[in-house]
C-alpha positions as CSV (number, residue, x, y, z in Angstrom):
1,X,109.2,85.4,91.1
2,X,105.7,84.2,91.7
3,X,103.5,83.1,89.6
4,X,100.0,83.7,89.4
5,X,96.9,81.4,87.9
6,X,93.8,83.4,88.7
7,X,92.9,82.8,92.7
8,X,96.5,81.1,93.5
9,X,100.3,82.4,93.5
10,X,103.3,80.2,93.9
11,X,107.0,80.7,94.3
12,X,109.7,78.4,94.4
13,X,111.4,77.5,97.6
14,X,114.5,75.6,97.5
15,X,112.6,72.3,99.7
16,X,109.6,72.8,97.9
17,X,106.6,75.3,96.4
18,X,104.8,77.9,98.8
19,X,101.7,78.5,97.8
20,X,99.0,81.0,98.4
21,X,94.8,80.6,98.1
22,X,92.5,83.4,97.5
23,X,90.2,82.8,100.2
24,X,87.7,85.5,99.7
25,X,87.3,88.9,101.2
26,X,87.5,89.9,104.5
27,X,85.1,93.0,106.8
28,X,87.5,95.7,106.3
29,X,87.8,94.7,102.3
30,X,90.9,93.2,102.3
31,X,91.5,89.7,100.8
32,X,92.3,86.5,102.4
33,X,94.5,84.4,101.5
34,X,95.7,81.0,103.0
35,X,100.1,80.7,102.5
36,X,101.1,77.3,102.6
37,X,105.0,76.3,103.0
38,X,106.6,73.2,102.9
39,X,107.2,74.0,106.8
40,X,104.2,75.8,108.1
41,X,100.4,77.4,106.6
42,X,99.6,80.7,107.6
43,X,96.5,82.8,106.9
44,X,97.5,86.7,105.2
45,X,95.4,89.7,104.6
46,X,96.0,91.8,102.0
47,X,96.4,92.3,98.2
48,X,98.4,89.8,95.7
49,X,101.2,91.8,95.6
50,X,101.3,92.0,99.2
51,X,100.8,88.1,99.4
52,X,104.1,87.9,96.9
53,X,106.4,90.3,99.4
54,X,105.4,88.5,102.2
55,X,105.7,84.7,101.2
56,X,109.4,86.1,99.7
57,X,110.2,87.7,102.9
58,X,109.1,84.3,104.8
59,X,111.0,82.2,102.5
60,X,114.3,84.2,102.3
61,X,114.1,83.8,106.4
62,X,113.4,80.2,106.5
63,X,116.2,80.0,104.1
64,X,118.6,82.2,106.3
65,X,117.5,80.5,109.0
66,X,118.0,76.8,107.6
67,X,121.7,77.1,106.2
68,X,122.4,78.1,109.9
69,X,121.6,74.7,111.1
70,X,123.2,71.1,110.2
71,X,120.6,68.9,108.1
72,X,119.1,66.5,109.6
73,X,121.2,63.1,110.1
74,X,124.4,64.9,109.7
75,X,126.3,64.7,113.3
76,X,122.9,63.4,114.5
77,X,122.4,60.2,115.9
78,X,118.6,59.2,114.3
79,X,116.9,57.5,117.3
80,X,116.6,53.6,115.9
81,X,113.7,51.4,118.1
């Protein structure tokens, strides 16, 4: 679940914590809010409850998406100079 500490939410990931800055409002009076993974930053519109369903929806992919692959250096030659 995230956590929230007045303009920032967080939620565990399994490489690392995504978090998410209230970065003021926007024309149509939605907030904005800068989400920062461990593997990307994105900028979101919407409320903090929207914020939370969407970094858990981004983090459940990323997670689908990385125990789909081998990690890194496993059946990998790493390119040595």
């Amino acid at each position: 679940m995230a956590e929230a500490a007045g303009d920032m939410l967080s939620l565990p990931t399994s490489c690392g914590q995504a978090e998410a800055r209230h970065m003021g409002r926007a024309e149509a009076g939605q907030n904005r809010w800068c989400i920062m993974y461990p593997w990307s930053t994105e900028t979101f519109y919407g409320t903090a409850e929207q914020v939370v369903a969407h970094m858990t929806k981004r983090v459940a992919e990323q997670e689908a998406a990385g125990a789909k692959r081998p990690p890194l250096g496993k059946g990998n030659r790493e390119w040595r100079a």
